[in-house]
N, C-alpha and C positions, 0 to 999 in steps of 0.2 A: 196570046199568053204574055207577049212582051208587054204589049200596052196596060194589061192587067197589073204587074207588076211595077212599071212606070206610077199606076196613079194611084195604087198602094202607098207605096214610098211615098210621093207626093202628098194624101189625104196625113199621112204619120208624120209626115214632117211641118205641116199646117199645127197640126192638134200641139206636138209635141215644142211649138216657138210660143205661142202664146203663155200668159204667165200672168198669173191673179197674184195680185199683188193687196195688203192686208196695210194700209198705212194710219198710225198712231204716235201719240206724243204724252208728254208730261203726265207718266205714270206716279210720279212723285214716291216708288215705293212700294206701289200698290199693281198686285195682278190677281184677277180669279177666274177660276174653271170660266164664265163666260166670255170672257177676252180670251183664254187661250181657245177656247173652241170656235171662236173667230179664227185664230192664228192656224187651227189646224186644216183649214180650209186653202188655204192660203199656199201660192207656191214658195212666196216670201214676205217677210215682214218685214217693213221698213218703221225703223223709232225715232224721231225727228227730236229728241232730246229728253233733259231733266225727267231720267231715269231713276235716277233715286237710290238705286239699291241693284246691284248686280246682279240679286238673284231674281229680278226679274228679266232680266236679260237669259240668261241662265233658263229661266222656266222655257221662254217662248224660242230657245235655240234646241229643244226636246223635242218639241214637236213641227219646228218650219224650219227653212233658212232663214238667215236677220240679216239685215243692214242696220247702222244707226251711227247715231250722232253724239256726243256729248253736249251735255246742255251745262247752263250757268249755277244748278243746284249741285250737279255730278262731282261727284269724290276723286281724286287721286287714281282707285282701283276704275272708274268707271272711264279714267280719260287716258288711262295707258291700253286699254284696250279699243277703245270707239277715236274715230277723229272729229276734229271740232268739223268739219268740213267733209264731204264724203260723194264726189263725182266718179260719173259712173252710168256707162250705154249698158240697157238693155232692148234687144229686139234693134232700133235704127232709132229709141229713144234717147237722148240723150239728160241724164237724171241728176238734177243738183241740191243736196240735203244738208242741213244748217240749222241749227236753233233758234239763233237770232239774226234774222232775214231780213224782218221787215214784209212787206209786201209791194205791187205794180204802183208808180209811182213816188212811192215814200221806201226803197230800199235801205238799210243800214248801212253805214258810211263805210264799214269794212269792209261791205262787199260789191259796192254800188258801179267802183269802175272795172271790176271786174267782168260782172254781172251784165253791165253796157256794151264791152267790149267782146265777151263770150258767150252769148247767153244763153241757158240750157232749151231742150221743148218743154221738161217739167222744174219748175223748181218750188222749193217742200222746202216750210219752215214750221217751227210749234212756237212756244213760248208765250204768247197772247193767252191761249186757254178758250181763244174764239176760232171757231171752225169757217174757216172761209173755202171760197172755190170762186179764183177770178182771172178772167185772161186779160195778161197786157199785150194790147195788141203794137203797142212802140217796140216792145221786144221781139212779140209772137213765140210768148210761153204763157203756159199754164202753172196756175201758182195755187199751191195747194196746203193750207192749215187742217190737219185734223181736228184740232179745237184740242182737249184734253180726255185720258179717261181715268184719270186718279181720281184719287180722295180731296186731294186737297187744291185749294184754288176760288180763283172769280167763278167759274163757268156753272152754269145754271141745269146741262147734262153734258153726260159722258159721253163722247162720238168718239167714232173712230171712221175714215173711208176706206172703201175698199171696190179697185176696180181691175180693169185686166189689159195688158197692151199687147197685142199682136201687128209685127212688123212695125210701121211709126206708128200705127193708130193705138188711142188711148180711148177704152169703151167702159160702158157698163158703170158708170162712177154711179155710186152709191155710197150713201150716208147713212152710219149707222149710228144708232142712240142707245146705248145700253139702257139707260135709266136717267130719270129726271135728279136732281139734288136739291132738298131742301133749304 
């Protein structure tokens, strides 16, 4: 009975660290039913910037938990609520989110000796509008661009990633495309 109970606990406490995670960028403004039904899948959503409009923030805090960032387009109301910068452990990951980042190799000068000096497992930036997924292995982190899912912009479709980390591990990374843009 003991041992039963032991690995009860144990199988609940497994299930209940791991954490899907829904990451997105440069809404410019724009959210609909199929992004948030992304979000509601999600244990949390993470917005890597140029949000655009708070009531998109707003929407996707209805139905997930948010993290996010302020980006370079974001308003007064958008940057007294998000920080430009937004570190932060989940599970034994340790998670660093920024707008303008840069990526491995060519980091932004504001954040470069930082970044050298500390550097996260994941670090997540938007602003490009290009979806990348690339390990620097001089740091030994994962750097991760959603690419965009607004209206407006370079990018050619809508992505968003979405993967799930249990313990350090970082699994299941998937890309998703809402739709192509003309």
């Amino acid at each position: 009975m003991y041992f039963y109970a032991k690995q009860r606990y144990y199988n609940y406490t497994l299930h209940f660290l791991m954490q899907k995670i829904l990451l997105l960028s440069d809404t410019h403004s724009f959210i609909d039913d199929k992004i948030l039904n992304y979000c509601r899948q999600a244990d949390e959503v993470w917005h890597a910037g140029d949000i655009g409009s708070i009531e998109v923030t707003d929407q996707i805090k209805k139905v997930s938990k948010l993290r996010a960032v302020y980006g370079n387009i974001d308003d007064k109301i958008i940057r007294s609520e998000f920080p430009l910068d937004h570190v932060f452990t989940i599970e034994n990951v340790k998670i660093w989110i920024t707008h303008i980042g840069g990526y491995p190799y060519r980091y932004d000068y504001r954040i470069k000796e930082e970044i050298n000096k500390n550097p996260p497992n994941i670090f997540i930036s938007g602003h490009s509008h290009i979806l990348k997924v690339q390990f620097d292995k001089k740091l030994n982190l994962l750097h991760l661009n959603p690419g965009a899912v607004g209206n407006y912009g370079i990018h050619k479709a809508k992505t968003m990633l979405r993967f799930e980390i249990e313990g350090k591990d970082i699994k299941n990374l998937e890309i998703i495309e809402i739709e192509k843009r003309i």
